[in-house]
C-alpha positions in Angstrom: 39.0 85.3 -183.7 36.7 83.8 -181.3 37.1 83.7 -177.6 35.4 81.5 -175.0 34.8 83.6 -172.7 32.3 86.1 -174.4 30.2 82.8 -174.7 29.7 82.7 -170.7 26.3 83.0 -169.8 24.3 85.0 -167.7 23.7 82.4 -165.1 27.1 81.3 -165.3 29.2 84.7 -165.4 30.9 84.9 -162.0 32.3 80.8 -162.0 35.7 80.3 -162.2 36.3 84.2 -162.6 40.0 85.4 -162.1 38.2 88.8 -160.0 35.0 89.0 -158.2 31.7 89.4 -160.4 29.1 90.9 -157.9 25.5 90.5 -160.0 22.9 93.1 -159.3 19.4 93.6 -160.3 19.8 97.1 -161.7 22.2 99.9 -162.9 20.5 101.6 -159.3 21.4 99.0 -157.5 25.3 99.3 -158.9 25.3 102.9 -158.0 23.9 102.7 -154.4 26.9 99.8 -153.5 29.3 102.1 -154.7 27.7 105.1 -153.0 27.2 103.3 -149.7 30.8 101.5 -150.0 32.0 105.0 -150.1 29.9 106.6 -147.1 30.2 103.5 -145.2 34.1 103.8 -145.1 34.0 107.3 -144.0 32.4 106.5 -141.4 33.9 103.9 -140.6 37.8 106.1 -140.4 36.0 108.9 -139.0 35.2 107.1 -135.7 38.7 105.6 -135.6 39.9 109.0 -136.1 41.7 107.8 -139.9 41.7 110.2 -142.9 39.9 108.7 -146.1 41.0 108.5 -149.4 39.3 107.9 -153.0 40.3 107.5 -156.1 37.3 108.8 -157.8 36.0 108.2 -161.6 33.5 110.1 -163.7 32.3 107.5 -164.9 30.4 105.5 -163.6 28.7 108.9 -161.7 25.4 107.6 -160.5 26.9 106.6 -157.2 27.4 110.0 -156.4 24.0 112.0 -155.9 23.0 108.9 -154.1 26.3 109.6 -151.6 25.5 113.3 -151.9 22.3 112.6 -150.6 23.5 110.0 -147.6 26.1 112.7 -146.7 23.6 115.5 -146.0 20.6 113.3 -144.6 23.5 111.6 -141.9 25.6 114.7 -141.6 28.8 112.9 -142.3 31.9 115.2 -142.3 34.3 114.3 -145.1 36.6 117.7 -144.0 39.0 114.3 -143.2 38.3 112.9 -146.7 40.2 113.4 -150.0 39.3 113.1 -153.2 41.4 112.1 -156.0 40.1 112.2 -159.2 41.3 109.7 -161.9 41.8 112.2 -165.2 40.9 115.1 -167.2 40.5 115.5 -170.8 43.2 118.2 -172.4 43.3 120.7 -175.2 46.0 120.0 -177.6 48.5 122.2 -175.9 48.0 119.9 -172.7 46.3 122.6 -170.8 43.0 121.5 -169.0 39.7 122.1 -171.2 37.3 124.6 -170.2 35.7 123.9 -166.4 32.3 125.2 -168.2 33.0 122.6 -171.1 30.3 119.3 -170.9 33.0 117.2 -171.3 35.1 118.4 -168.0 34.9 116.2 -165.2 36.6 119.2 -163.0 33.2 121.0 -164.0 31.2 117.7 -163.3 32.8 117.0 -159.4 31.7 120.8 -158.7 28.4 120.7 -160.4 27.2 117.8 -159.6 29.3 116.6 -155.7 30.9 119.3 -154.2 28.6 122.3 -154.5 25.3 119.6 -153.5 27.0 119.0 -150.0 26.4 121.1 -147.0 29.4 123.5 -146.6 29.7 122.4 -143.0 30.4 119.0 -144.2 32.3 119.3 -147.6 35.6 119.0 -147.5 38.3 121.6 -148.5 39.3 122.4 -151.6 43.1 121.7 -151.4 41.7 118.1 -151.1 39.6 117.9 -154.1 43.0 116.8 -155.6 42.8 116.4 -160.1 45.8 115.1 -161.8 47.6 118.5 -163.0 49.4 118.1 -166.4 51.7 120.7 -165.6 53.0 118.3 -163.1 51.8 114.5 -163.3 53.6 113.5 -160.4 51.8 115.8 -157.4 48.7 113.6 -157.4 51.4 110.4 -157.0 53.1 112.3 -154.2 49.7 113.5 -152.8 48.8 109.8 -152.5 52.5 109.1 -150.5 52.3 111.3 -148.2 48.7 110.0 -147.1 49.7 107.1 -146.7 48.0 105.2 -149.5 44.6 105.2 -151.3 41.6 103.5 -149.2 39.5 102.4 -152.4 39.9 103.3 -155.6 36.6 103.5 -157.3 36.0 103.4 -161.8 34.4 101.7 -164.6 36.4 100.0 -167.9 36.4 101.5 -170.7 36.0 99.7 -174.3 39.6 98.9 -174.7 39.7 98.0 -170.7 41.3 100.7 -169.9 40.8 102.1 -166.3 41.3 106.1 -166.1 42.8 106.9 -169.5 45.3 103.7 -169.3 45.1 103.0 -172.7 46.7 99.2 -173.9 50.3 99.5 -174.8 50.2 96.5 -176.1 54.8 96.8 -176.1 55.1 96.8 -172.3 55.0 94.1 -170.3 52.0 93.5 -167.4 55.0 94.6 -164.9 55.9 97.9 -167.1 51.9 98.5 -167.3 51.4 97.9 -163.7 54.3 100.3 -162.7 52.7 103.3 -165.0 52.5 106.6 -163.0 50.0 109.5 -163.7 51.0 111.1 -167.2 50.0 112.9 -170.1 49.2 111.0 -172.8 47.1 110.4 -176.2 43.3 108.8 -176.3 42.9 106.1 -178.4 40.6 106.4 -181.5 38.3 103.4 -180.1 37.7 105.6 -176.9 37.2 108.9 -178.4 34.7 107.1 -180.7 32.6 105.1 -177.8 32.8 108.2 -175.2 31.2 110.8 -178.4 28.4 108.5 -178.5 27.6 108.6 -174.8 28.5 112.1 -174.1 28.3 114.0 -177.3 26.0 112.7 -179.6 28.8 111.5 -181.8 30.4 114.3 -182.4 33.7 112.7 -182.8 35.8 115.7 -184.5 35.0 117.6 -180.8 36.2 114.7 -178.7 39.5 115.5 -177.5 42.7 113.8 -177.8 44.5 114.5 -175.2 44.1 113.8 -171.5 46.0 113.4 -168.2 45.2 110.3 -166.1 46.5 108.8 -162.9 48.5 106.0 -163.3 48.2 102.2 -162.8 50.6 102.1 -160.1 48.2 104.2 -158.0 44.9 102.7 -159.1 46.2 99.1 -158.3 48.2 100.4 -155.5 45.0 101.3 -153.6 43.9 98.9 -150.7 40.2 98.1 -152.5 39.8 98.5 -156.0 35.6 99.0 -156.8 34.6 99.0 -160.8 31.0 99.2 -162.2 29.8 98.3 -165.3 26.5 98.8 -166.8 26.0 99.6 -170.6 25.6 96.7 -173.1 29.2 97.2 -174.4 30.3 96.0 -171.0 29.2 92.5 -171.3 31.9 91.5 -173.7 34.6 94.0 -171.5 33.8 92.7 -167.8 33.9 89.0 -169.5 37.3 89.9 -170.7 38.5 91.4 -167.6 37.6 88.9 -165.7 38.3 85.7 -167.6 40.7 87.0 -170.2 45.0 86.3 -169.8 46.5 89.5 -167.8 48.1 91.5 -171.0 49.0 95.4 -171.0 46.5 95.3 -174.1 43.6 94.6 -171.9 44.7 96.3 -168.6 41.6 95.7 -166.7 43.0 92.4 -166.9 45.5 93.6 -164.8 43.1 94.0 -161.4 43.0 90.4 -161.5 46.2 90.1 -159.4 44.8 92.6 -156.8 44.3 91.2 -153.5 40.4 93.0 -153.1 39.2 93.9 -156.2 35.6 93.3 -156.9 33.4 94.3 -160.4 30.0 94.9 -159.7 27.3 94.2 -163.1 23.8 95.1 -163.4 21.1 93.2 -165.5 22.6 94.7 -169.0 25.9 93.7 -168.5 25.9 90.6 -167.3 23.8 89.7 -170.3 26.0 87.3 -172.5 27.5 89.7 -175.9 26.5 87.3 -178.4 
């Protein structure tokens, strides 16, 4: 079944769309907005003495040696700034996988953010906050008790999922929209696009289980910020962004948020077919 709106063009993508397109030249030019969007409101709460708080993907992750690198070469303290990252993947049981495993984006936030900061500027652990799947609801009260999420920051996945909301194509866009952070399953579509980009398609050592924070938080957040950049995105953003709101596209959803924006380098915004 044909849709219009994968026939938008490259020069026309953005008209008439139900969020904000921001075109960029470049996947490096995606990555350095988000990176400076982030630095730029931390400093920005730290001089009106305000905490800071992100929801934070991995995926997209080029933003972040690029607001690694701001951090140091400014010297801006984030010991006022949390952290929340949007999901983990699971073993079967539910427990976290391995923090040495390539696929663990616990692993990747230490790797590859935290341990690259200057420890007189990181912030503490205790708010480096993951969504726990021995109890899905301490990120949701974590995010209370703050007073809200700043920005939440992410990329759409194949079946425009944001996090690990998969469609449930029963609810309604009110049930989808009220989801809070759970365990749940991955959807064959996902584990099969994510083992080509991360594991050479090794789909039998995907896993199947994961723990994600929920769409009431993401769309909850004051900003929402989304990246896309692979080839696969150009028939997703078009989607998002054009497409009827429907739990079985729930990027869709982010169209009724008040600032939401999708930024789209040069291989995305290039029309799928």
């Amino acid at each position: 079944m044909d849709k219009a709106y994968y026939h938008i063009s490259e020069e026309a993508l953005g008209e008439g769309a139900k969020i904000p397109l921001v075109k960029m030249e470049s996947s490096a030019a995606v990555f350095r907005a988000m990176a400076d969007k982030m630095a730029d409101c931390i400093l920005a709460n730290n001089a009106a003495g305000k905490h800071t708080v992100f929801i934070c993907p991995v995926g997209p992750v080029g933003q972040y040696p690029l607001f690694v690198e701001r951090v140091n070469r400014e010297r801006i303290s984030l010991k006022n700034v949390w952290f929340l990252n949007m999901d983990e993947y699971l073993e079967d049981d539910d427990t976290y996988i391995d923090r040495s495993s390539p696929l663990s984006f616990r692993g990747f936030m230490d790797r590859v953010v935290y341990s690259q900061i200057d420890p007189e500027l990181v912030m503490p652990e205790n708010q480096r906050v993951f969504p726990d799947p021995a109890d899905p609801a301490h990120i949701d009260n974590v995010i209370e008790e703050l007073g809200g999420v700043d920005i939440a920051f992410g990329g759409i996945g194949i079946t425009g999922h944001l996090a690990f909301n998969e469609p449930q194509e029963e609810l309604s866009c009110a049930e989808f929209a009220a989801l809070p952070t759970r365990v749940r399953d991955i959807r064959p579509e996902t584990r099969a696009t994510n083992s080509v980009g991360d594991l050479g398609g090794a789909l039998e050592c995907m896993p199947k289980r994961c723990v994600t924070i929920g769409m009431k938080q993401i769309l909850g957040a004051r900003e929402v910020c989304l990246g896309v950049f692979r080839d696969w995105h150009r028939a997703v953003v078009r989607r998002a962004a054009y497409g009827e709101q429907t739990a079985e596209f729930p990027a869709t959803l982010a169209q009724n948020h008040p600032n939401a924006c999708i930024y789209i380098n040069d291989v995305a915004a290039k029309q799928p077919y």
